[in-house]
N, C-alpha and C positions, 0 to 999 in steps of 0.2 A: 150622794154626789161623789164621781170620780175624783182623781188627786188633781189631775187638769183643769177637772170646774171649780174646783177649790180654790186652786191658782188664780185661773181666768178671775174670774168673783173679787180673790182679793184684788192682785194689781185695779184692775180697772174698778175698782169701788173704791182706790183708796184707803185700800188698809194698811199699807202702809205708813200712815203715818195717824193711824185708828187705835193707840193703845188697848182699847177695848176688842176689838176685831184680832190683833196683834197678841192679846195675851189669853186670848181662847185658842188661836190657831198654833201658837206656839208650843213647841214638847218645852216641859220645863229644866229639862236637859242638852235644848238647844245650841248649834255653834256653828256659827257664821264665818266662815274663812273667805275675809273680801278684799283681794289683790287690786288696789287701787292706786293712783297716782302717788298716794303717801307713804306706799310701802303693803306690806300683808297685816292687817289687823284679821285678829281672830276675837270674833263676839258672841256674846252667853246673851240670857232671856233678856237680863237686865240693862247690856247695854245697849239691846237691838230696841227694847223699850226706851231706853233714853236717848234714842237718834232718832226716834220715830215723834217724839215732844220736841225735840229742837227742829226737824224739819215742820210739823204742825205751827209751833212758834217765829219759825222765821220765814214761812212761805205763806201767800194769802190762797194760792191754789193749786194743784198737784193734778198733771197729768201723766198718765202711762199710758204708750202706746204700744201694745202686745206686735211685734212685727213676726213670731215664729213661737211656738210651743209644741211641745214631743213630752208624749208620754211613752214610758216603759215601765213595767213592773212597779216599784214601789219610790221610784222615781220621774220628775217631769222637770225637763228644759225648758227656759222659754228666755228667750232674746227681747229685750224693750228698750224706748228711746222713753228717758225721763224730763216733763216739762215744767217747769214752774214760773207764778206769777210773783212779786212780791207786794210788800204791803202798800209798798208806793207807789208800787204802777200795777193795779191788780188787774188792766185790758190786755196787758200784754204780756200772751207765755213766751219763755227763756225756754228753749233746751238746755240742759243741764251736765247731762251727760248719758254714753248709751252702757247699759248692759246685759250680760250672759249670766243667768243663775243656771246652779244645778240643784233641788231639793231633792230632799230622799227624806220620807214619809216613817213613822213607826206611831201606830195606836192612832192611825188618823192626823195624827200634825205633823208639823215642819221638826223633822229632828236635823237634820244636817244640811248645812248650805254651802256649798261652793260658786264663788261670785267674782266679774273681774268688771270694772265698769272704764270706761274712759270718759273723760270731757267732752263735751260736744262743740 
């Protein structure tokens, strides 16, 4: 499987917020630099594991919608708009917010992430 199917496969299955999916595909020298509304957090295996359990726990369902993906060498771009349901109103998805990752690949998993998301 390419780095792009890999990708595609996660977002849109949900791995996301799949601990399990998450800590196979993960390098476990992982680090996530995600320029978002609260500032620049930078995140290791563990914490992208532990955002992945609170979105699991506080969302009844999770969509991704791939709007662009580019591969090159050992890395793949790809642009998504993020929706979710919650527990109380689990008919109706929320956008949430959209964004731009960059991953860059070593020994088959996600070693480096660059990410900027906005609100929707």
């Amino acid at each position: 499987m390419t780095n792009k199917e890999q990708i595609q496969k996660f977002y849109l299955e949900d791995g996301i917020r799949n601990i399990e999916i998450l800590n196979d595909l993960l390098h476990n020298e992982v680090s996530l630099e995600w320029i978002s509304s609260d500032g620049i957090l930078i995140l290791n295996k563990e914490r992208i594991l532990n955002l992945a359990a609170e979105l699991k726990q506080n969302y009844n369902n999770s969509i991704i919608e791939i709007t662009h993906i580019i591969e090159e060498g050992n890395q793949v771009v790809v642009k998504y708009n993020h929706k979710v349901s919650t527990i109380e109103n689990p008919s109706e998805l929320i956008p949430i917010a959209r964004f731009i990752v960059i991953w860059e690949f070593l020994e088959n998993k996600l070693h480096r992430g660059y990410q900027i998301s906005q609100p929707s």
